[in-house]
N, C-alpha and C positions, 0 to 999 in steps of 0.2 A: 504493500500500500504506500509504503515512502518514496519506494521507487518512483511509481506511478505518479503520485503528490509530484514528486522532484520533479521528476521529466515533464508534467502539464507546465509547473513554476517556470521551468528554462523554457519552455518553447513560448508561452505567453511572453516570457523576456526578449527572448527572440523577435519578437512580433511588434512587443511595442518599442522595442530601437528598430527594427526596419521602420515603424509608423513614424518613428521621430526622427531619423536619416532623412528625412525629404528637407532640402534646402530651399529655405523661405528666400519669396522673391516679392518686395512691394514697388507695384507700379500706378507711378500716379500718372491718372488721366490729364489731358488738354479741359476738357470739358465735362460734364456731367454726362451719365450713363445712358447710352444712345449709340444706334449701330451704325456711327462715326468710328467705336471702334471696337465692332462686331468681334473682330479676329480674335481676341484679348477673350471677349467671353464665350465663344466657341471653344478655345484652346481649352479654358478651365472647365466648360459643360461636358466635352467630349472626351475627358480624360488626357489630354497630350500633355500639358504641362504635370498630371499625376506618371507618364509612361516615363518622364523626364527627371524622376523622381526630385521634381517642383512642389512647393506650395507655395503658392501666387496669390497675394493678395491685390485684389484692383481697386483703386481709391477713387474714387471720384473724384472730380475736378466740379469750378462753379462760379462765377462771377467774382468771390470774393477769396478765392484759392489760385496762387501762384504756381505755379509748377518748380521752376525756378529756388524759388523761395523752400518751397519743400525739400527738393531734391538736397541744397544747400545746406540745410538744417538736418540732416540727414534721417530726413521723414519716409524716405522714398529712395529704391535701390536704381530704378531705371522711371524714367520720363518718357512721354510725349509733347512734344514742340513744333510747332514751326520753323525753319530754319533760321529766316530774319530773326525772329526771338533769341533764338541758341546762338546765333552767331555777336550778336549783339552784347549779349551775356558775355560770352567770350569775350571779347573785347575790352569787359568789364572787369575782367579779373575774374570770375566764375567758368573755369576749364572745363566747360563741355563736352563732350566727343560724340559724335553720330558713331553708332554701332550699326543699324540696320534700317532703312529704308522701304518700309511696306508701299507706300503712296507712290505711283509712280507720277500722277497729272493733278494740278490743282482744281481744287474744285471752288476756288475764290470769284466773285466777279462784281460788277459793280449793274444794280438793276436800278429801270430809271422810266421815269412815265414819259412815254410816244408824247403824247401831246403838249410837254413841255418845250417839243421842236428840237427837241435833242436824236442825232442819226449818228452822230461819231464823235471822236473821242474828245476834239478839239471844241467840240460845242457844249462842251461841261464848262466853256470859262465862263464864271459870272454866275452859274449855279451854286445851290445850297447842296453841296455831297455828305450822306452820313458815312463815318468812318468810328470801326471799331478800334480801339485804343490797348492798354497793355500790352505791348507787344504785335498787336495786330496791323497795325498802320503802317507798320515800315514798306510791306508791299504796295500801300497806296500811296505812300510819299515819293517811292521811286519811280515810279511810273508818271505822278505829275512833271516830276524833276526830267523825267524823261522824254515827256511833250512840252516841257518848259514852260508850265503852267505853276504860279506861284500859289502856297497853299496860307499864305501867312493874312489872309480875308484882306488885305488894303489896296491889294493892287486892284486894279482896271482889268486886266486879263489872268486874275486870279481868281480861284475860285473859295469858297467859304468854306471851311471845313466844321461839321457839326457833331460833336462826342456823341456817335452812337453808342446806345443800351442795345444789351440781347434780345431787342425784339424790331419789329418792323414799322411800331407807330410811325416813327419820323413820317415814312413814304407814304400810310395809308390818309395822314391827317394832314397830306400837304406843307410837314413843316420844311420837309427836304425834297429835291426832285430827283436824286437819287439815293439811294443806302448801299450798306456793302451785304452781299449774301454768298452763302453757300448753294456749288448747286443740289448740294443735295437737303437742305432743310429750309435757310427763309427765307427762300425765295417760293419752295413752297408755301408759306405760312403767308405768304403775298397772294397768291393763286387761290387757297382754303377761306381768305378773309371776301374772296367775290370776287375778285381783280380777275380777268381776260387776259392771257397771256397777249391779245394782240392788242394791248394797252401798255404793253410795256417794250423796253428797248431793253437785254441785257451787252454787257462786255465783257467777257471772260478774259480772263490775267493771261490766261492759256494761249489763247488768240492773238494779245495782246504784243506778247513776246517779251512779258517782263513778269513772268509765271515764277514765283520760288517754290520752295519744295516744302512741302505741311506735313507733319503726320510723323517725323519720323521717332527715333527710340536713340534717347540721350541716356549716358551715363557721365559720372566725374573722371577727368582722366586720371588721377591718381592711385581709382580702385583699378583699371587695368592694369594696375603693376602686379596687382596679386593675383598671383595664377589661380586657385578657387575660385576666384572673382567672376575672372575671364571664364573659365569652364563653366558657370553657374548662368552665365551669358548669353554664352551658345548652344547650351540647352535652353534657354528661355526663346530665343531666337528659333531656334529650329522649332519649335513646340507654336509659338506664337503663328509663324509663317503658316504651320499646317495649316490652323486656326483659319486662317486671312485666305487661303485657298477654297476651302471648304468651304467658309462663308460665299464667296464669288460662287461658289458651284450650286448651294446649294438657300439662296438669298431668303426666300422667306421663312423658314427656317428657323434661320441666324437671327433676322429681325426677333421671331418669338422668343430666343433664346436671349436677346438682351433685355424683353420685355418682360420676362423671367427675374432677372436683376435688375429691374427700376425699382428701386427700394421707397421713390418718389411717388409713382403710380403716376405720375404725371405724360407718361408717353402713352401716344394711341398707336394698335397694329396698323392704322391705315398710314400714319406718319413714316413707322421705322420701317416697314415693307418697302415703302417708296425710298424711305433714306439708304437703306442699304442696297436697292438696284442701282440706283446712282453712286454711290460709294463703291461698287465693285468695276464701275468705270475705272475711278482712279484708282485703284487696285493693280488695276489688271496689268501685267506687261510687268511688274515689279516679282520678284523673285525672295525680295528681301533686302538684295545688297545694292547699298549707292552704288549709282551710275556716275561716274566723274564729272561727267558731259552737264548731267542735270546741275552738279554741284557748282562747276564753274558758272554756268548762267546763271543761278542763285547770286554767287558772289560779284560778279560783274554787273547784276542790276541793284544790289545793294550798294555798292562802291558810286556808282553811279547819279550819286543822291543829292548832284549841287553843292550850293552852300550849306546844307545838313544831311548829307551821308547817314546811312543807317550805320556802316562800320569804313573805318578810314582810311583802314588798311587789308592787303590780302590776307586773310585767317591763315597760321600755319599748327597742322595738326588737330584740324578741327571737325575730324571724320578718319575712319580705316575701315580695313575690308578683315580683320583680323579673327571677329567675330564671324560673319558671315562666310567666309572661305574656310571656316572650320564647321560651322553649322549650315549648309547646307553643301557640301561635297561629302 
């Protein structure tokens, strides 16, 4: 009977250090829970980050949570950012590094009412533009700098810039004629409030040719020194990616599976169904690992930013492939 006793006690033991072997991983979101980033909770519904022997915690992000800010404080193992953001940071003295690259195409654009007589880009001087702020404007500032449109409201051939909030009043209440949206959510939430898409004008950054790169997966460079670090990485990476494939393949899904984690209740299936078809647009065609190509235009349209550049200088060491060319070969 002691035997027996014994040998239950050691295998229970057994069991619970395998249960406790899983290496924790907290990622904090851009945004609040929304299949912007389906991949992340696919990965953790479908077991890949458990096959990774991961436990992944996913933090919501929110109007009043920094990403940045968390990471820094070291609230959070791995981030999502926009690059302008990360790069800026950088800059800042806060050593970011781009590990992986889910988003291959941006889904930013500036949406604007037809009837305002606006057709192209140049017909924005003299309007009232909503532009998101923390971090988010740097795409919109280099692209005026880039039609030589001044953003500073005084000039004659400048145009007024208005601190948009996370929502689309500006546009629907006429206080702006244009705002900035996603294509995959407010510009929806422009369409749901009654608007006719043939009442409106969008411009996609995309299009535009001054597109940065969103969405990607920051860590500090100083934790890549530690090899567990790095290994803990690349299985987050590889497990992640599954995640972000299988979403694409399998979209509405995905969408229920994040509406499974709105802890808010605040999201409807007909939203994220739509948010994550459009989300596996810019998905698609990414693998996981930066494209160099993307990154240099990233940097040469922030460089490019006039008399107030987003960064002032070429970033050096501000992305590698070291993570990725271990997790996904």
């Amino acid at each position: 009977m002691k035997k027996l006793l014994g040998g239950a006690l050691a295998a229970l033991a057994l069991t619970a250090t395998g249960a406790l072997a899983a290496d924790a991983v907290k990622l904090q979101l851009k945004w609040v829970t929304q299949a912007q980033f389906a991949g992340y909770y696919v990965a953790q519904d479908k077991g890949f980050y458990g096959e990774e022997d991961l436990d992944v915690t996913i933090l919501p992000g929110g109007p009043d949570i920094a990403p940045t800010q968390v990471i820094a404080g070291g609230g959070a193992d791995v981030m999502i950012d926009w690059m302008p953001s990360a790069l800026a940071a950088r800059e800042k003295g806060l050593p970011l590094v781009n590990i992986a690259q889910p988003y291959k195409s941006s889904g930013m654009m500036l949406t604007c009412w037809k009837d305002a007589g606006i057709e192209k880009p140049m017909d924005l001087v003299n309007r009232t533009l909503g532009v998101w702020f923390f971090g988010n404007e740097f795409p919109f500032m280099s692209w005026m700098s880039h039609l030589g449109i001044s953003t500073d409201g005084k000039s004659e051939t400048g145009v007024e810039v208005l601190k948009q909030g996370f929502n689309v009043d500006p546009l629907l209440q006429r206080q702006a004629d244009c705002i900035s949206t996603m294509t995959y959510n407010e510009y929806w939430q422009v369409i749901d409030a009654g608007v006719s898409p043939d009442e409106l004008i969008t411009f996609k950054y995309e299009d535009q040719g001054v597109a940065t790169l969103e969405d990607g997966l920051y860590v500090l460079e100083e934790n890549l020194a530690d090899p567990a670090f790095t290994d803990k990485m690349v299985r987050f990476v590889r497990a992640s990616m599954k995640g972000w494939k299988y979403a694409e393949e399998n979209p509405d899904e995905a969408a229920m599976i994040v509406l499974d984690n709105d802890a808010s209740g605040a999201q409807t299936e007909k939203h994220q169904k739509r948010m994550m078809g459009e989300v596996a647009k810019l998905t698609a065609g990414s693998n996981g690992a930066l494209d160099p190509a993307d990154y240099e235009r990233t940097v040469q349209t922030l460089l490019n930013g006039g008399s107030d550049p987003v960064i002032t200088k070429t970033p050096e060491g501000a992305w590698t492939h070291a993570i990725t060319d271990k997790a996904l070969n």
